[in-house]
N, C-alpha and C positions, 0 to 999 in steps of 0.2 A: 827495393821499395817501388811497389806500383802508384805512381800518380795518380789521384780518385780523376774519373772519367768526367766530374760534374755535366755540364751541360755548355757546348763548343758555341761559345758569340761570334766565334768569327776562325778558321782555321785554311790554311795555306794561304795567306797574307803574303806576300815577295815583299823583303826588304828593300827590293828595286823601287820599287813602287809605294810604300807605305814610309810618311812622316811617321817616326816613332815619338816624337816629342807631343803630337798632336793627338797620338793614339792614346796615349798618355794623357794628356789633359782632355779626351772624351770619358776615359775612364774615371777619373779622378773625377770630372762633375757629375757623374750619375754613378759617383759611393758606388763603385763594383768591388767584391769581395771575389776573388779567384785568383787565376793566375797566368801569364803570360810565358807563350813557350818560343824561345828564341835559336835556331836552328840552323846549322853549316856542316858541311862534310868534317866531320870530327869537331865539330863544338856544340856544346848545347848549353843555354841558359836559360834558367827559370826566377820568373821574377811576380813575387805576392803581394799581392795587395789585398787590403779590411778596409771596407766602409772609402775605398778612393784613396788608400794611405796605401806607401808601399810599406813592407815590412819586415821581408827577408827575401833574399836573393843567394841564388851558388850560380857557378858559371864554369863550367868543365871544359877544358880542351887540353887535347897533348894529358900532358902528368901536370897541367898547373887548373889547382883547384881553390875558387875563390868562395869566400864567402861573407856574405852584410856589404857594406857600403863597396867593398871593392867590386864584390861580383855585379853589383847597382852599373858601378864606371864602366865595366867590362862590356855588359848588355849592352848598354847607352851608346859605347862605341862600334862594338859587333854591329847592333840594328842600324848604324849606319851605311852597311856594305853592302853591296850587291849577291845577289843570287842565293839569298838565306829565305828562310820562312817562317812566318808566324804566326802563334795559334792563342786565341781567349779563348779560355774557361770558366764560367761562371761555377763559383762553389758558394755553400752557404756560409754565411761568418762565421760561424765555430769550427766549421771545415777548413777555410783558410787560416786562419788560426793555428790550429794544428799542423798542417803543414807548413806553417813559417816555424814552428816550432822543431815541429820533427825534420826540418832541414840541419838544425843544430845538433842531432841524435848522436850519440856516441854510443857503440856494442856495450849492452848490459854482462857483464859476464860472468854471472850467478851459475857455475855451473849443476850447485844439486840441484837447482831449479827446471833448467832446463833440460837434465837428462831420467827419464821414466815419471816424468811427472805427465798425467792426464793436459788434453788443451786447454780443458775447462778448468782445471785451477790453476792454470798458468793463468787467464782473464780474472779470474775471480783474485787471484792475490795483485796481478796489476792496478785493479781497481779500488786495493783494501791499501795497496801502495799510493795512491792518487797521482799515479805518473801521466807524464805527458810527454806522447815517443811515439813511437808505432812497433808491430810486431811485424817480421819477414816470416811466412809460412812456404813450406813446398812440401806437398803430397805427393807420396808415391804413387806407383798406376797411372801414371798420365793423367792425374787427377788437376794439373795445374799446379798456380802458386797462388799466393795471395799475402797481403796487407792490412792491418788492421791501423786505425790512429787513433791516439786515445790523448782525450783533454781533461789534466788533471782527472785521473781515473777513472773518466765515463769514455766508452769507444763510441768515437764518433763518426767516424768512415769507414766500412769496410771493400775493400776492391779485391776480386778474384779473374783469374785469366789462364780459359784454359789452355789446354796442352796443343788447343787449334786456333787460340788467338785471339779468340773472343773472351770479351772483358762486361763485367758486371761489377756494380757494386750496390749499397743500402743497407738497411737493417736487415733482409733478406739472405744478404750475404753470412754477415754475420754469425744469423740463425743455425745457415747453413754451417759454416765450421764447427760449431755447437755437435750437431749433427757427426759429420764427417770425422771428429773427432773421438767421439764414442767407440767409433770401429778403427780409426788409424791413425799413429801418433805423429806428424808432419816433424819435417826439420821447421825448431824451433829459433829465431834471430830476434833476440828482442834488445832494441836502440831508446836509448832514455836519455833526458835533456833535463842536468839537477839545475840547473837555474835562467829558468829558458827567457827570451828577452825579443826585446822587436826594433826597430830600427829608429830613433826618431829624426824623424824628415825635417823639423824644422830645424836642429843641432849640426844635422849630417848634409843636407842639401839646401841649394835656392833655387825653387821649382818656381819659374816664374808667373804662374797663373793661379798661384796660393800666395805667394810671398812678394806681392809688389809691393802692398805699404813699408818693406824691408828696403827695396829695391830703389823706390824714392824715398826713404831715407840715406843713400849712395847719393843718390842727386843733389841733396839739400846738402851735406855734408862737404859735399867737395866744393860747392858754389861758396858755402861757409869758410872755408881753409883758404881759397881764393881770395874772400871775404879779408878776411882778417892779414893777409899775406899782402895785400895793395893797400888798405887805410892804413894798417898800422906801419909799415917796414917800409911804404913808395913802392913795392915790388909789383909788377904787374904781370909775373911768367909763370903764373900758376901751371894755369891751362895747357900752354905750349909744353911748359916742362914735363906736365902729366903726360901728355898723350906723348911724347918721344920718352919718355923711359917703360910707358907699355910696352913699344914697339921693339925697346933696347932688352925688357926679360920674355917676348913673345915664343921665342925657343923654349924656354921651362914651362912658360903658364900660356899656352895659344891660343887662349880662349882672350885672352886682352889685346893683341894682336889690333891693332888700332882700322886695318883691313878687311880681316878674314876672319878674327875674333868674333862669338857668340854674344861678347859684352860690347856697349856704343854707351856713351858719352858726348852729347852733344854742347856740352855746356849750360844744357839746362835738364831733362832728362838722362835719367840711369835706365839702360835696359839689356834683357838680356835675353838671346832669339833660342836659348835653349837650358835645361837640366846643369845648374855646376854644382859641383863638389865643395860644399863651405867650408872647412879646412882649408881647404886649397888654394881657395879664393882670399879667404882672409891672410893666408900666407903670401901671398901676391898684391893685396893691395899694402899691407905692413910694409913691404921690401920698397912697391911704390912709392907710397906717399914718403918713406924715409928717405929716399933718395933726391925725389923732390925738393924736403926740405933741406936737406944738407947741401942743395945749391947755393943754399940764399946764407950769406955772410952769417957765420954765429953769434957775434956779437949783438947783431939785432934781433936773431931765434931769440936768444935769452932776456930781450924783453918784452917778449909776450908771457901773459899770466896763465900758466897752464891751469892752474887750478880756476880759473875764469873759462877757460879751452873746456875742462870736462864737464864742467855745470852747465854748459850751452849745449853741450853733443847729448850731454843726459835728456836735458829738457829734449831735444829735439827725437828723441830715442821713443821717450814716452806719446812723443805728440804722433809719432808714426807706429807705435804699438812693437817695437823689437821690444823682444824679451831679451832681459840676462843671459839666458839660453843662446839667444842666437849672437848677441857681442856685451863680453865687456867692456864696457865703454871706457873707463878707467885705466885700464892694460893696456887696450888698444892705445887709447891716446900716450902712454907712456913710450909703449915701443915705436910707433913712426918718431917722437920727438928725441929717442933713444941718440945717446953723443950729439945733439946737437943742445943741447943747454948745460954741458959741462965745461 
């Protein structure tokens, strides 16, 4: 698969030297659709963005091949090392699109299709297909190779590169295999994607320059738990207790790391100085805050009113706009108080 060549915003970028968090958040305020090429002596990763949205990511290195949220972590952590490189390419929306898409492509393997069938009704049935994939072409004669990507069955990129390296693509191109087809049948590779899908950022990530009012609602939440843990029980070790069982799972979750950590807690502000993984995080604040509470005597856990506990974090869910999507508030509150009200 040849990557479409769009048009380079910025290329041999040094990891050394480039915040990728920030590069990131210049992309995301000015809605860039293309894609981002992350680069090491045997690694490479590419990561797509539509309209400032990431959408799909793979990440190659060795035999280990990632793909969607993990290839996201991969990048995230790769663009933090030294002596890599990085390159933006502006593509049009339906461009990137297709190429988050056709990152998910799996070999079509129709083989009466592909074998003595013309080029041109190979496109003409892809298109009666409404598939969404790409096509691998290579011409004999040193004629090159090329790529076709097709969005729900209209071809919307075509990229060719000849057999001296030089790289074109457009409607142009296209035309051109149209053409070149007439006279010569290419090896045919056609990759199809039956239920193709895109990443959503608010479910899979806390990018904190989208998702603050998420982020102060951490804030208000914990000041809350606090709250309720000193009026109601005399307890006053909210605080203290939180921030030393960060430090106690900072080995599994580093990002809490009360020091070096990406997430800060000041007791009145949540924040956090980069990209985390919400799975991950909500798996780490659960473990927290449970441990937290199972310091404090059970006997007085059990008289507080949970069902008064999730109608406060609800309201407070809604006052800062979290979706259902991003926590159930409900579950959540059930498992930190998990064994400690039995």
């Amino acid at each position: 698969m040849l990557l479409p060549p769009g048009k380079g915003v910025a290329k041999e970028l040094s990891t050394s030297y480039t915040k990728f968090d920030h590069l990131l958040q210049d992309l995301s305020e000015n809605r860039f659709s293309g894609y981002i090429r992350v680069n090491f002596w045997g690694y490479e990763g590419i990561l797509v963005m539509d309209m400032g949205h990431m959408i799909q990511a793979t990440s190659s290195e060795r035999e280990v091949h990632l793909l969607g949220e993990q290839a996201i972590l991969r990048i995230l952590s790769r663009a933090q090392d030294k002596d890599g490189s990085i390159e933006v390419i502006d593509l049009s929306n339906e461009v990137a699109i297709a190429l988050g898409f056709a990152l998910q492509a799996v070999p079509y393997s129709d083989r009466d299709l592909l074998q003595g069938t013309a080029l041109s009704d190979i496109f003409n049935f892809l298109e009666k297909e409404g598939m969404s994939g790409y096509v691998d072409l290579q011409f004999s004669g040193q004629r090159g190779i090329g790529t076709v990507y097709y969005l729900e069955g209209t071809p919307v990129e075509a990229v060719i590169r000849s057999s001296k390296g030089k790289i074109a693509s457009g409607e142009h191109v296209f035309e051109k295999f149209f053409e070149i087809g007439k006279y010569i049948r290419p090896q045919v590779q056609i990759f199809r994607v039956a239920e193709p899908h895109s990443i959503d950022e608010e479910k899979s990530f806390i990018i904190p320059w989208l998702h603050q009012k998420y982020l102060d609602f951490w804030g208000e939440f914990l000041n809350y738990m606090n709250g309720i843990l000193k009026d109601r029980l005399k307890k006053d070790r909210f605080f203290q207790n939180y921030i030393k069982t960060c430090g106690e799972v900072a080995e599994d979750f580093p990002f809490l790391d009360p020091e070096k950590g990406e997430v800060r807690f000041d007791g009145h502000a949540f924040t956090s100085k980069g990209v985390l993984h919400h799975p991950t995080f909500l798996q780490a604040m659960v473990l927290v805050l449970r441990t937290v509470i199972q310091n404090f005597p059970g006997r007085k856990i059990r008289r507080l009113d949970l069902n008064q506990i999730i109608g406060d974090v609800n309201e407070m869910a809604r006052k800062h706009e979290v979706s259902p999507n991003q926590l159930d508030v409900e579950g959540f509150i059930f498992q930190i108080f998990e064994g400690s009200l039995t």
